[in-house]
Steps between C-alpha positions, in 0.01 A plus 500: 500500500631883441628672767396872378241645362699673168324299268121648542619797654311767247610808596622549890381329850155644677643306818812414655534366758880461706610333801158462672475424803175523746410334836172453671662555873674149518408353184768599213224493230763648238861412520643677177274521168599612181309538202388762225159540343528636161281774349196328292557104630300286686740354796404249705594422829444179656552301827353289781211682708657717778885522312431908503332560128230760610731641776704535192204723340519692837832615469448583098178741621679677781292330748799342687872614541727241426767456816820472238529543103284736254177509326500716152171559334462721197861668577404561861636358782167399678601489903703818436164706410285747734116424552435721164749381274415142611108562430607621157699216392191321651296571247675413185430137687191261472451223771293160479455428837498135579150528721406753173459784738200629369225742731237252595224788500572660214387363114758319270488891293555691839790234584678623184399863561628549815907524383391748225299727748749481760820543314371741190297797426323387226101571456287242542369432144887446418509235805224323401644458097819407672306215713319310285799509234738330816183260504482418166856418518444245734153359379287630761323819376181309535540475889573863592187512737639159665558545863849247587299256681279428161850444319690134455814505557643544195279777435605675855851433319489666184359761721730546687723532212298732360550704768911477459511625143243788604763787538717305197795406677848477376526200724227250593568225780286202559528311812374140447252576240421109449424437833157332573360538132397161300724459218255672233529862720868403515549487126270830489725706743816364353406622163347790600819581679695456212293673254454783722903504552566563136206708424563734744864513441565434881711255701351251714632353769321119640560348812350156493574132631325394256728375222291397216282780446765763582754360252267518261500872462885622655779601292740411743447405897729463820478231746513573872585252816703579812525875449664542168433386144586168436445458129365732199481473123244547244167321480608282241829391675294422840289265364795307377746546802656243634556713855401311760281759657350647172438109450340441788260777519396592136371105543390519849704214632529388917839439463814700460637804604213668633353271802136442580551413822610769759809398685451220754636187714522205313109380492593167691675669761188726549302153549768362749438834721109468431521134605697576834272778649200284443 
């Protein structure tokens, strides 16, 4: 697999990302990544649940500091910004939340609304235009009245990714946008994710453990375990790697490098000690 990203770099890197490091009091989350995002892919990055992939999207949106290393968005070195410069940079972002984030009381068209109002000064009969045309990008036009709680899930999805293209971002992160959907939705979102990327001109960051619909729509993706990246390359080159952990996880195997079982006494010995007390 390649070990940069010069071959689909198209023009210069949205992120970069040096050195990271970021702890959650005890727990060393982050131990040292390194990686670039470059302007107009779709990067993947992948790992086990709880190896630090949406803390990862923290760091990226200026929502945590990291404790060593540097975080450069857009030319801007995120943690170094004030509150204002940091809202700015902000919003030339989208987000897919993982729990979609969307206002239970308000209406699927409100939902969307809400950034535009908030963030702009634009009239109302422009917001509305600007609405339904981020709806009709994602198929859902048609359910504008919807409250949430009369959505599926993959509706409440491409929602909620309506809502991250509504201020058209330069940079659009998704943070496990396959998660809970039946594998129709998941082909929807993954295409819609793609087409949306290249329509829009944008670059799209997915953070996913789910290896067979995410590799169908990356450019390139980064594998993290233990802190760091352990392996990277182009989705072509994953699918064929002969990495052990690339192996094991693109095919969802129990054995190899990463362990399903959390560190323990041998079982038997358990058993003796079980056997004793009683």
């Amino acid at each position: 697999m390649g070990k940069g990203l010069e071959h689909i770099m198209s023009n210069e890197n949205v992120v970069e990302i040096t050195d990271l490091a970021f702890s959650y009091a005890e727990n060393e989350v982050l131990k040292g990544i390194n990686l670039a995002i470059p302007r107009g892919k779709v990067v993947g990055i992948m790992g086990s649940s709880g190896c630090g992939k949406t803390t990862l999207l923290r760091l990226i949106g200026g929502q945590l500091r990291p404790a060593r290393g540097q975080v450069t968005v857009m030319g801007e070195v995120v943690h170094e910004l004030n509150r204002r410069a940091l809202f700015e940079l902000r919003r030339k972002m989208g987000m897919q939340f993982q729990q979609n984030g969307l206002f239970t009381d308000l209406a699927t068209f409100e939902n969307i609304a809400f950034p535009m109002r908030e963030k702009t000064d634009l009239p109302e009969d422009i917001i509305s235009d600007l609405v339904l045309m981020k709806l009709n990008a994602v198929g859902l036009r048609g359910a504008a009245r919807l409250m949430p709680v009369e959505l599926s899930g993959g509706m409440t999805r491409r929602v909620g990714l309506a809502r991250a293209i509504a201020l058209d971002p330069m940079l659009i992160m998704y943070d496990e946008p396959f998660a809970g959907l039946d594998p129709i939705s998941c082909n929807v979102i993954g295409n819609l994710i793609r087409r949306l990327n290249d329509a829009l001109g944008v670059t799209s960051i997915v953070v996913s453990y789910d290896a067979v619909e995410a590799l169908k729509i990356v450019d390139y993706v980064y594998f993290i375990a233990d802190g760091v990246v352990v392996a990277e390359g182009s989705a072509a080159d994953v699918k064929v790697s002969k990495d052990p952990f690339v192996h094991q996880f693109i095919r969802g195997e129990p054995d190899g490098p990463v362990p399903f079982h959390a560190p323990a006494e041998p079982y038997a010995s358990d058993l003796d000690l079980a056997s004793a007390r009683s």
